[in-house]
C-alpha positions as CSV (number, residue, x, y, z in Angstrom):
1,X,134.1,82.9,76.5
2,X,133.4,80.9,79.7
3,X,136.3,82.3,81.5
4,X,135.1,85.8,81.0
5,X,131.6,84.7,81.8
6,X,132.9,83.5,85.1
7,X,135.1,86.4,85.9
8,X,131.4,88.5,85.3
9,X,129.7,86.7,87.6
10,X,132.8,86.5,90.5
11,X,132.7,90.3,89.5
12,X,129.5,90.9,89.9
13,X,129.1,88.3,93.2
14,X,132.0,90.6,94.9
15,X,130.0,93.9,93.8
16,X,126.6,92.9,95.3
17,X,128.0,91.0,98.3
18,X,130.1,94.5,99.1
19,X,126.7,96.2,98.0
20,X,124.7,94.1,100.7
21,X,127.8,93.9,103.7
22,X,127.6,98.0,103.3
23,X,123.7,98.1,103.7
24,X,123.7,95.9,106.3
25,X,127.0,97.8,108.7
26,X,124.9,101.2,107.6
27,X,121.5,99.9,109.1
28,X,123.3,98.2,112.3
29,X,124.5,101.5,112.5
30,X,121.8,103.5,112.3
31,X,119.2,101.6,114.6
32,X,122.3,102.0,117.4
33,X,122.0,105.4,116.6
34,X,118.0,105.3,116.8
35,X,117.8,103.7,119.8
36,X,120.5,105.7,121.8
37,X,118.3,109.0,120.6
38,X,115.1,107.3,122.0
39,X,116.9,106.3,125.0
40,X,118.0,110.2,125.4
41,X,114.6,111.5,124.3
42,X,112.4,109.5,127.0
43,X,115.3,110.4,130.0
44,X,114.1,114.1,128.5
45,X,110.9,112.9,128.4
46,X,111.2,111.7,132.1
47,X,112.1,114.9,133.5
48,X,110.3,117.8,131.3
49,X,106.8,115.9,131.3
50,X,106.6,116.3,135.1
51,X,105.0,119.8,134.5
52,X,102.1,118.6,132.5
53,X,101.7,116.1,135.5
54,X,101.4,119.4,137.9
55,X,99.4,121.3,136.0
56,X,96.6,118.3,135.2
57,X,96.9,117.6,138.8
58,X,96.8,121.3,140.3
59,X,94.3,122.2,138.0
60,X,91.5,122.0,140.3
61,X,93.2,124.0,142.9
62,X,94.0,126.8,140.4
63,X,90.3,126.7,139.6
64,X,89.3,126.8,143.2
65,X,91.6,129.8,144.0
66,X,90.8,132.0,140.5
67,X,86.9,131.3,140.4
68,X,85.3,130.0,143.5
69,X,87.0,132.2,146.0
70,X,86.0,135.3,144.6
71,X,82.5,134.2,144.8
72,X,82.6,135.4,148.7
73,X,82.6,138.5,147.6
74,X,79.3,138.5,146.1
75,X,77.3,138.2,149.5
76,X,78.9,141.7,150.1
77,X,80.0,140.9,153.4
78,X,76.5,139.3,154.3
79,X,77.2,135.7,155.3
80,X,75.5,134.0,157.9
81,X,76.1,130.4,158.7
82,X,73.5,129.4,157.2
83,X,74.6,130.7,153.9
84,X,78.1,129.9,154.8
85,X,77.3,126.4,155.4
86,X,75.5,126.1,152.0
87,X,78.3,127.8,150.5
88,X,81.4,125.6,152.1
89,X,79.2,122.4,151.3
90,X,79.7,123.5,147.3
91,X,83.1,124.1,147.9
92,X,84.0,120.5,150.0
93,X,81.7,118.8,147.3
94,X,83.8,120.1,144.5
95,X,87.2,120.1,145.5
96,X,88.1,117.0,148.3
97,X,91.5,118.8,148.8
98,X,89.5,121.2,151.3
99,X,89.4,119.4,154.8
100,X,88.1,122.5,156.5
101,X,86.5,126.3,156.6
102,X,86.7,128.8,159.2
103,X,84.3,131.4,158.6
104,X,84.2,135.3,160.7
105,X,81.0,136.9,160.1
106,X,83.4,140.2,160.8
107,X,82.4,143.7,160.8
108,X,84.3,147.4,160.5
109,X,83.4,149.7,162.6
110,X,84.9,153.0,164.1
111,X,84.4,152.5,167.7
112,X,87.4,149.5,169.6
113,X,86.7,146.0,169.6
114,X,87.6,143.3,172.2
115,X,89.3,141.0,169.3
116,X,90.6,142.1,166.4
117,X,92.4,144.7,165.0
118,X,92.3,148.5,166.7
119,X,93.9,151.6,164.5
120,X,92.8,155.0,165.3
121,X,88.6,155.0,164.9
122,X,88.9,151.8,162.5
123,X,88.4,148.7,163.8
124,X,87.7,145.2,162.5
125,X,87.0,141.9,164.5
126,X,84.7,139.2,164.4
127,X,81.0,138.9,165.6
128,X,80.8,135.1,165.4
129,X,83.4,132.4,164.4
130,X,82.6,129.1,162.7
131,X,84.1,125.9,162.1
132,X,82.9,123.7,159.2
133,X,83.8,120.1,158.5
134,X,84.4,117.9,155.8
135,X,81.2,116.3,156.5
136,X,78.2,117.2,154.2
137,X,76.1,119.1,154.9
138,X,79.0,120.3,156.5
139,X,79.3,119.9,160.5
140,X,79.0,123.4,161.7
141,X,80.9,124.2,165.2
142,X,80.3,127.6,167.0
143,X,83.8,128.7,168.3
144,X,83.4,132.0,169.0
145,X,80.8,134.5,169.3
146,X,80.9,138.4,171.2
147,X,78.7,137.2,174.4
148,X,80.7,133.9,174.5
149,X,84.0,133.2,173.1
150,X,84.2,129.9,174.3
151,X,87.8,130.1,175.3
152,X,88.2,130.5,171.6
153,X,91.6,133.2,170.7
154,X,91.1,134.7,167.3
155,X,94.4,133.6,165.7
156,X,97.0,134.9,163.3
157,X,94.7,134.1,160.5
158,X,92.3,136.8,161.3
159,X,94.8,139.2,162.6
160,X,97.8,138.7,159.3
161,X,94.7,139.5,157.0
162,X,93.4,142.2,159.0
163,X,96.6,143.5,158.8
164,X,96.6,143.3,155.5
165,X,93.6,145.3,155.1
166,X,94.7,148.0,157.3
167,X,98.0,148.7,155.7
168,X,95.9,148.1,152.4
169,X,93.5,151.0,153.3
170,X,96.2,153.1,155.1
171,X,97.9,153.1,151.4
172,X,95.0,153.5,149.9
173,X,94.7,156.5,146.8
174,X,90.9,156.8,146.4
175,X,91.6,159.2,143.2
176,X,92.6,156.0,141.5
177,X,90.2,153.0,141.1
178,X,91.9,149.6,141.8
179,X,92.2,146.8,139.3
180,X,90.7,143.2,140.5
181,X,94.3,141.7,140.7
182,X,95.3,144.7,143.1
183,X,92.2,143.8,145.1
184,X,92.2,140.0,145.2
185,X,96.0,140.2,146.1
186,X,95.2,142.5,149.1
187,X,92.1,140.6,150.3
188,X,93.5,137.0,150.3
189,X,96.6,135.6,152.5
190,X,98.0,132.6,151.0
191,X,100.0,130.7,154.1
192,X,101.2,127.0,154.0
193,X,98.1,124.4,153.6
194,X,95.9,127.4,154.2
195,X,94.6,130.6,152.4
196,X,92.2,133.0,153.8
197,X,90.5,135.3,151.9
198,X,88.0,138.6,153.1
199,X,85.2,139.6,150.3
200,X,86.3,142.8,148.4
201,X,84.0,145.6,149.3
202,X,82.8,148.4,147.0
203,X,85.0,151.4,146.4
204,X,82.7,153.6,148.0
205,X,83.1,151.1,151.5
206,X,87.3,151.5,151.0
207,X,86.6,155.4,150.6
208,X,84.7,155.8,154.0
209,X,87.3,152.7,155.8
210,X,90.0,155.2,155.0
211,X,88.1,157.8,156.2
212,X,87.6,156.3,159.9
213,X,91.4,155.8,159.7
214,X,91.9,159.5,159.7
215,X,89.1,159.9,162.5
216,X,87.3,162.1,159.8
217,X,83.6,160.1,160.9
218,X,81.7,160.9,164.4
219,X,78.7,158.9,163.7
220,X,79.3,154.9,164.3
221,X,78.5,153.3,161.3
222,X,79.2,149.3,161.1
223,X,80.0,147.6,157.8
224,X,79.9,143.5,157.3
225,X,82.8,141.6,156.0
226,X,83.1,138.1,155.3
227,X,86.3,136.0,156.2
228,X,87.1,132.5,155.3
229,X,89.6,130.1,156.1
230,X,90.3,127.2,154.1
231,X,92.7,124.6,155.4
232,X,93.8,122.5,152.4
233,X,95.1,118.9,153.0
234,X,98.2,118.2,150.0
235,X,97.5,114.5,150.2
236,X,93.6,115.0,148.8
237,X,95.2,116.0,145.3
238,X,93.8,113.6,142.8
239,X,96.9,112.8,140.8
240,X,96.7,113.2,137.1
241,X,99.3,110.7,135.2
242,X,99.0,112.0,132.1
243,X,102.1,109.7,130.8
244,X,101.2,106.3,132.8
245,X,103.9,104.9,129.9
246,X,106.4,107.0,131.7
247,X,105.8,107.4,135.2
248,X,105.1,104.1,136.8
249,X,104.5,105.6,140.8
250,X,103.9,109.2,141.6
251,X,103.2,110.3,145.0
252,X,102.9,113.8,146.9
253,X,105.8,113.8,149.9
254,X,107.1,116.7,152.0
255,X,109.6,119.1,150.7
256,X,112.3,117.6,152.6
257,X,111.7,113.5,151.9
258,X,114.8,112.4,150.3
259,X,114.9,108.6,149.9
260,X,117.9,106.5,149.7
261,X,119.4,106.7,146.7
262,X,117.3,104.8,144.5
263,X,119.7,104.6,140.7
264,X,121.7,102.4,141.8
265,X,119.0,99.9,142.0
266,X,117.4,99.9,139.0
267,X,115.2,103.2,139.1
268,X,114.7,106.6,138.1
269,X,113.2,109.5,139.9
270,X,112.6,113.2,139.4
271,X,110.5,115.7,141.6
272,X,108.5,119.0,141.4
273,X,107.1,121.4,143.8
274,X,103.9,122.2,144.5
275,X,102.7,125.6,144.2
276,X,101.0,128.2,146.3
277,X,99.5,126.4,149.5
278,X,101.0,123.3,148.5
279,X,104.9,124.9,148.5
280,X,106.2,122.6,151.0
281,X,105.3,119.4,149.5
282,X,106.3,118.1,146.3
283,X,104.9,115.5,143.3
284,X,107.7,112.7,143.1
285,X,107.8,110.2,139.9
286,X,109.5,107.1,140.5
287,X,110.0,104.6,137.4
288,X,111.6,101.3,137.1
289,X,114.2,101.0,134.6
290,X,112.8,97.9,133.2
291,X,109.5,99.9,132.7
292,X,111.8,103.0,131.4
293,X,113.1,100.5,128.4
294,X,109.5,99.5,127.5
295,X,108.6,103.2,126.6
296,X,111.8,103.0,125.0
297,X,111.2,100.7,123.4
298,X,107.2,101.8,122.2
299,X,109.3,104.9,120.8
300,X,112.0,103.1,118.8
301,X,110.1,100.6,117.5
302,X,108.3,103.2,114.7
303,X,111.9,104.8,114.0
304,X,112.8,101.3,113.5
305,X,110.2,100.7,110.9
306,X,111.4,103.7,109.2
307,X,114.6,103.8,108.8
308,X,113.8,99.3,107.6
309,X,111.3,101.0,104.8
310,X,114.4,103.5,103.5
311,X,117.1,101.0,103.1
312,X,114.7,98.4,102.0
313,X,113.2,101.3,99.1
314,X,117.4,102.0,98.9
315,X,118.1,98.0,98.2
316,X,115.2,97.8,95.9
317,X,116.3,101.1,93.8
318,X,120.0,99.6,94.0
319,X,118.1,96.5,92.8
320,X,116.1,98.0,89.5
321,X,119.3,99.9,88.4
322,X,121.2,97.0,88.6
323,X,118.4,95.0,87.0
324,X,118.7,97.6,84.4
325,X,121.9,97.9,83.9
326,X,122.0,94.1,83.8
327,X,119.0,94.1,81.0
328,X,120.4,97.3,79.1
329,X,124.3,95.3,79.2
330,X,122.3,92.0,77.7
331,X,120.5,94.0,75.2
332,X,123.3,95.8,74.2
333,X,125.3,92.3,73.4
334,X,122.3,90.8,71.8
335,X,122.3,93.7,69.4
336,X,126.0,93.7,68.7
337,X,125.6,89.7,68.2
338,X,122.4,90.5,66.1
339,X,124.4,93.4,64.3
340,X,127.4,91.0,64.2
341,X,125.7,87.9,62.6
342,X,123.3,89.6,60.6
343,X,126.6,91.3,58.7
344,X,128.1,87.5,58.8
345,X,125.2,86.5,57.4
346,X,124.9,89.5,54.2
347,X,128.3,89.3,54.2
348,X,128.3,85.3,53.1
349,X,126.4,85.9,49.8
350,X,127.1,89.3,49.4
351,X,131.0,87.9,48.7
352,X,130.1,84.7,47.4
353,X,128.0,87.0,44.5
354,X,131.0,89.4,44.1
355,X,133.9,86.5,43.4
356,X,131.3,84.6,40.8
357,X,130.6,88.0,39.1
358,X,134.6,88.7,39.3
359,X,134.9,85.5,37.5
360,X,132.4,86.0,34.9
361,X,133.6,89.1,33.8
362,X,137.3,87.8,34.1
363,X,136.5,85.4,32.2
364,X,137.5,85.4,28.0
365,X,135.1,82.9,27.7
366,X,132.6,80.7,29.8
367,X,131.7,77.0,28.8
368,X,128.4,76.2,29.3
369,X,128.7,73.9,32.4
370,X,130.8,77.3,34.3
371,X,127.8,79.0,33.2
372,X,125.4,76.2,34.8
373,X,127.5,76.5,38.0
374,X,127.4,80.3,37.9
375,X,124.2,80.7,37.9
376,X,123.7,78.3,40.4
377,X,125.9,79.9,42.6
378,X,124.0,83.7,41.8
379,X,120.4,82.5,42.1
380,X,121.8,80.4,45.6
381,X,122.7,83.5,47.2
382,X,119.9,85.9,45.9
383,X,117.8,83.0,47.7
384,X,119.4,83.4,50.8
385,X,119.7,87.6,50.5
386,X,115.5,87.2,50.1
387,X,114.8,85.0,53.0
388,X,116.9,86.5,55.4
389,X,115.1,90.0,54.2
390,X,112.1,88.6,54.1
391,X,112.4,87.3,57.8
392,X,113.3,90.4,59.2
393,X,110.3,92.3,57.5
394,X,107.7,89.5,58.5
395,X,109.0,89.7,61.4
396,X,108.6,93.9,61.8
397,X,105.0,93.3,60.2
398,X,103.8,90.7,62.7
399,X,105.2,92.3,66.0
400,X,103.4,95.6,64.7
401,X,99.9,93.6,63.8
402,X,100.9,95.1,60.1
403,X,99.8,92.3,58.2
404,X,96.4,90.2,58.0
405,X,95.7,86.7,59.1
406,X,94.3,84.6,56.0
407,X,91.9,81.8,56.2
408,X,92.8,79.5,53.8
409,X,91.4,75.3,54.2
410,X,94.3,73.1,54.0
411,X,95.0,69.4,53.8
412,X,97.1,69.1,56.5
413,X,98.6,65.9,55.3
414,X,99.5,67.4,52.3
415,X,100.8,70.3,53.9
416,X,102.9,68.4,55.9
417,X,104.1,66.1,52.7
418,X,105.3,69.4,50.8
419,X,107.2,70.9,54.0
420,X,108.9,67.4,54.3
421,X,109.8,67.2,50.8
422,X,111.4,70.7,50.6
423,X,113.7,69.9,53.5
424,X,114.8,66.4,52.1
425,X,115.9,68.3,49.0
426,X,117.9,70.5,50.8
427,X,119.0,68.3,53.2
428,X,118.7,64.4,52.0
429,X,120.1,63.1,55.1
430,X,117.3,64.2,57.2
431,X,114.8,61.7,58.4
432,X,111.1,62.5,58.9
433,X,108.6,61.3,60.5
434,X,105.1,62.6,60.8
435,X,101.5,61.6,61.8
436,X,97.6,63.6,61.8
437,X,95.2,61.7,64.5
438,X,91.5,63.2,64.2
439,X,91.2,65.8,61.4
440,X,91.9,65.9,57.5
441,X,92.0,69.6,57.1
442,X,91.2,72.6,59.1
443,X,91.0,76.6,58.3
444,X,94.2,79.1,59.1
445,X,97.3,81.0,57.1
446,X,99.4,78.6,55.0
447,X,102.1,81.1,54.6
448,X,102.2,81.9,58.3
449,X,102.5,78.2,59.3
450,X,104.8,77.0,56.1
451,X,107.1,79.5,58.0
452,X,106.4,77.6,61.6
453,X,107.6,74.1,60.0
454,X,110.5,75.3,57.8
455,X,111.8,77.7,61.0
456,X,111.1,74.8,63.9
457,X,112.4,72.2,61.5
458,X,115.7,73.9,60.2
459,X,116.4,74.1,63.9
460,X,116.2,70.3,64.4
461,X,118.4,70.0,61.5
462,X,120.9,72.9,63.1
463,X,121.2,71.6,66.6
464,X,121.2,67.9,65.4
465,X,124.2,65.5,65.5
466,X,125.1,64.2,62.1
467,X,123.7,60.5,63.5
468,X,120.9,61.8,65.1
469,X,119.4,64.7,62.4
470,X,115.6,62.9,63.2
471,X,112.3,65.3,63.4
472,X,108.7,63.5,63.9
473,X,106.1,66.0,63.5
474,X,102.0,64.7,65.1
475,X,99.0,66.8,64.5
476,X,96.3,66.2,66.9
477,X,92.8,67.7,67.2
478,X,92.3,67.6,70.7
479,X,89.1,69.5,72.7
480,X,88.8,71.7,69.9
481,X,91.9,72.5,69.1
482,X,94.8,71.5,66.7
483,X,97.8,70.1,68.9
484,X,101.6,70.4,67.1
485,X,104.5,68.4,68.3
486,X,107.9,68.7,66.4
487,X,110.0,66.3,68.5
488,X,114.4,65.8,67.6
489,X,117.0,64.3,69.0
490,X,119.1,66.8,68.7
491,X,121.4,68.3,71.3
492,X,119.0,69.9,73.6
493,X,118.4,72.8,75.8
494,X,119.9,73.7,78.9
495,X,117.0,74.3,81.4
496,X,118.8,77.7,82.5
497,X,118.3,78.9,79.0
498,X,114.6,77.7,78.4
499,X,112.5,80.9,79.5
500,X,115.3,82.8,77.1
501,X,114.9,80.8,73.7
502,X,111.8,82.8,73.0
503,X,113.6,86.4,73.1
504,X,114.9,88.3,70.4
505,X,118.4,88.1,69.7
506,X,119.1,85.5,72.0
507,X,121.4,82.6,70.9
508,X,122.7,79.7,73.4
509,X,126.7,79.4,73.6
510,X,127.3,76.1,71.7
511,X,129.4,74.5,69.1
512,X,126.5,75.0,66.8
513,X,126.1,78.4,67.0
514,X,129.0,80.0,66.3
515,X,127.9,81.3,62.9
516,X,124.9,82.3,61.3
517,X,122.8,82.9,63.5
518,X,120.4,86.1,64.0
519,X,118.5,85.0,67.2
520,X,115.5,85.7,65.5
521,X,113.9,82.2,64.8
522,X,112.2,81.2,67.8
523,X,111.4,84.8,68.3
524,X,109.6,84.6,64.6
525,X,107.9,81.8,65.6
526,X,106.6,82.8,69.1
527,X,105.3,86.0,67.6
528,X,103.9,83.9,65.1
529,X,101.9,81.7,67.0
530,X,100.8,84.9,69.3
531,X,99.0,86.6,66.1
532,X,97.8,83.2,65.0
533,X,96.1,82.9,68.6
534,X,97.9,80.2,69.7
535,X,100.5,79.2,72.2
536,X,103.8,77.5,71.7
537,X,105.6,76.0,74.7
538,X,109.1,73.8,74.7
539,X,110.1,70.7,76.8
540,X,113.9,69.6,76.4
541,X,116.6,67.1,78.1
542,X,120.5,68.3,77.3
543,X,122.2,65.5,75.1
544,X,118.5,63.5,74.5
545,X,116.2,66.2,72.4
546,X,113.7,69.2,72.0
547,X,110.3,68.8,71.9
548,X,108.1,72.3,70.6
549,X,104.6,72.3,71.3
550,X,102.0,75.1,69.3
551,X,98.3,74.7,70.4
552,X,96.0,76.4,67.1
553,X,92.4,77.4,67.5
554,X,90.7,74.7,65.1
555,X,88.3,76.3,62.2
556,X,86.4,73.7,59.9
């Protein structure tokens, strides 16, 4: 039996150490795995997340080219600088990236002008020219007016847009109404750092502009139109880092900057072009390595977690289904013990009962001393048949709270006296001692505590050496309650087995055990005590003795 007992446990050992090794290799493996995926995911990261950078950071041009701009065209063409100083101040005020404004107070008309644009009786040049600064209120310079052009030459913003408008007009079909897109697309010249934009006059205005075109108007009339230009500066973008985890530096740099080569010493970079005005500059990110692993880190730390909560919740399920297993495989051998040594112990008088009835019937004739022995021998093993029936059905009553607790007064001397006398009869080499310290009697079930002696003290008998078969039994009232110590000297308890001796069907390995027993005697007694309201507890030394302890609730 202890060689198969160790192979179980080397057995086992070798199943849960492979059990653990595997775990372990699997979750090395899979946070290598985790972590190269977070590595790949922020590099990903590092270059797709530069397009939510541009478009937080170009999101106040876009709103200064689809919604401000267009505003010029409500003055229908009647600006003066005055107005076009309050306007530009708005403009500067709002969006820093606008470092200047040239504004043409302009007019169409169909007779030549000195500057501007000349085709067939359509004409378009500028009255006055203004500069505004970046000041505000905005510094407002005079560069050009008819009666003094201050050495001023109307440039190729004036003249590409007028352009524009010409050709515009030229194509013109005024059957068909243009949509705003058409419009703003033909009014506004987008250029690099720069975009000029004319206000969009009413159909009816485009109608008689295409009619001067084809000389179709004698009279002279002149219609106002308003051009700005707005020279942008690149470098007045207010950078949005909308991943400062990520990006540690980003700056705007021409087109055309291309710094040494910068991954090889410990960084990574990416870039992105500006739109529109902007096109010839660029948004470049720039990231330490070191600061790279950090986000890398943020990231894999959660997977991390994760995949540490499902193999721990995969250990602990290995863990209860082995526990299982391990409680199912004990309860199964307690059974077949229980099933085993309960049939050992019917068996016993079961035969002894069948070879003395053999015998008696047998038997010509019986003397009267066979017939002494005989019946001896039958009423012996009915006994037995009885209490071990009787046992198991006390047993079944008490764990199911099937039977009543009665409250009898008892002399507990006495008591004591009559359990010791019934065990010297059976067994007249057992020595008792026994003392009661501070009550005579007290109230509780005699049956149900006549079976805690005879059970507690058959067991100091059992697992006694023939020289050392002692029991001393105290009673003690103690803070209300009645105090039971059975102390032997019998061959003790191993402490690896103590929290067990209480369970049913459990029976310690030893040389006194190898018959006879059901496991069911300490259970009795624990359940016992339990519907009693009590509490029994056990202190024991292997080789020196047992001593049981039951604490009783003490009823005068």
């Amino acid at each position: 039996m202890p060689s198969e007992k160790k192979s179980g446990y080397r057995k086992n050992f070798s199943l849960i150490m492979t059990f653990i090794l595997m775990m372990l290799v699997l979750f090395a493996f899979s946070l290598i795995l985790a972590y190269r995926f977070s590595t790949k995911f922020i590099e990903n990261e590092f270059v797709s997340e530069k397009v939510n950078v541009l478009e937080q950071s170009i999101k106040p041009y876009n709103d200064f080219f689809q919604k401000k701009l267009p505003e010029v065209s409500y003055y229908n063409g009647y600006l003066d600088s005055a107005t076009a100083s309050s306007f530009v101040d708005t403009v500067l005020l709002e969006y820093p990236f606008v470092s200047r404004v040239i504004f043409y107070d302009s007019e169409v008309r169909n007779t030549p002008v000195s500057d501007g644009l000349n085709t067939g009786k359509f004409s378009f040049g500028p009255k006055s020219i203004y500069q505004f600064g970046t000041l505000i209120p905005s510094d407002s310079i005079e560069l050009f007016t008819q009666e003094n052009t201050h050495n001023f030459i109307v440039g190729d913003d004036f003249n590409a847009l007028a352009l524009k408008l010409a050709s515009y007009i030229e194509s013109l079909d005024t059957a068909h109404v243009p949509s705003q897109e058409e419009l703003f697309s033909n009014f506004s010249n987008v250029r690099a750092n720069k975009i000029t934009y004319l206000n969009i006059p009413r159909i009816e205005d485009l109608k008689i502009y295409k009619a001067m075109m084809r000389r179709k108007l004698n009279p002279q009339p002149v219609y106002q139109q308003d051009m700005l230009s707005f020279h942008l500066d690149p470098y007045k973008l207010r950078i949005i880092n909308s991943r400062p985890l990520l990006y540690q530096y980003i700056k705007i740099e021409p087109l055309t900057y291309d710094p040494l080569d910068t991954s090889s010493d410990g960084y990574m970079t990416t870039e992105i072009t500006l739109p529109g005005p902007f096109s010839d500059y660029k948004l470049y990110f720039i990231s330490a390595k070191s600061f790279i692993d950090k986000e890398i880190l943020n990231y894999f730390l959660p997977i991390a977690l994760g995949i540490l909560l499902f193999y721990s919740i995969v250990v602990l399920v290995a863990v209860l289904i082995y526990r299982n297993l391990n409680i199912n495989q004990k309860m199964f051998k307690l059974q077949y013990d229980f099933m085993n040594n309960l049939t050992h112990e019917f068996k016993t008088p079961v035969s002894v009962i069948k070879i003395a009835g053999n015998n008696i019937k047998s038997a010509a004739s019986l003397t009267e001393r066979e017939l002494k022995m005989y019946g001896k021998i039958l009423d012996e093993e009915a006994d037995k048949l009885n209490g071990l029936m009787n046992k198991l059905l006390a047993f079944t009553q008490i764990e199911n709270k099937a039977i009543e607790l009665n409250q009898d007064k008892i002399n507990m001397v006495d008591f004591i006296e009559s359990t010791v006398e019934s065990h010297r009869l059976k067994h007249p080499d057992f020595d008792f001692t026994f003392e009661v310290t501070g009550f005579r009697a007290f109230v509780t079930d005699p049956v149900l505590l006549g079976s805690l002696f005879d059970n507690l003290a058959e067991n100091a008998y059992k697992y006694s050496p023939p020289e050392r078969k002692k029991l001393h039994i105290s009673a003690r009232l103690i803070k209300g309650r009645v105090v039971f110590r059975f102390t032997d000297q019998g061959i003790g308890i191993p402490a690896s087995e103590i929290n067990n001796i209480f369970k049913k069907f459990f029976r310690i390995q030893n040389q006194y055990n190898q018959n006879g027993s059901v496991g069911l005697g300490l259970a009795f007694c624990k359940e016992l005590v339990n519907f009693m309201g009590g509490e029994i507890s056990v202190r024991s030394k292997v080789n020196k003795g047992t001593e049981f302890k039951i604490v009783l609730p003490y009823n005068e």
